[in-house]
C-alpha positions, -999 to +999 in steps of 0.1 A: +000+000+000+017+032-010+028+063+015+000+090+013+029+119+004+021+146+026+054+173+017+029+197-002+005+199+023+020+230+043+025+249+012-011+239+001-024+248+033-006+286+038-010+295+005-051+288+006-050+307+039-033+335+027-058+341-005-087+343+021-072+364+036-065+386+011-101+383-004-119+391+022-096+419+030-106+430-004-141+430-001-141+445+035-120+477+017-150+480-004-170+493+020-175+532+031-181+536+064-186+571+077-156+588+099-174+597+134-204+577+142-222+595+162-254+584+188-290+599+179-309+610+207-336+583+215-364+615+227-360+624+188-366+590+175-396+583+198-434+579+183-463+581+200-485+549+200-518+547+202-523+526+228-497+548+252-526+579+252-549+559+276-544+543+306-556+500+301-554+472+333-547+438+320-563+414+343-546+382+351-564+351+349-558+336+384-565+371+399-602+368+382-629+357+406-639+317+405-665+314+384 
């Protein structure tokens, strides 16, 4: 049975790491992404609801009277 020849494996295996590695580096660079993020203010992005205008009791079913 013959010797499974295993001297081009390293080469194989650094190579193929190094190409992903440059790929994705490529598509990352393609990317803009803005220079200072800043925060919004969250009172700004707030919207009223409807169902925040009126005041509404949610009744529990075990504090309900037996029936």
């Amino acid at each position: 049975m013959p010797q499974l020849d295993t001297s081009t494996w390293f080469i194989t295996i650094v190579s193929m790491i190094i190409t992903l590695f440059i790929m994705l580096q490529l598509k990352i660079s393609k990317y803009a992404y803005p220079w200072s993020p800043e925060l919004k203010p969250l009172s700004t992005l707030k919207q009223p609801n409807p169902w925040e205008k009126k005041w509404t009791k949610i009744y529990s079913p075990l504090s309900l009277p037996p029936q």
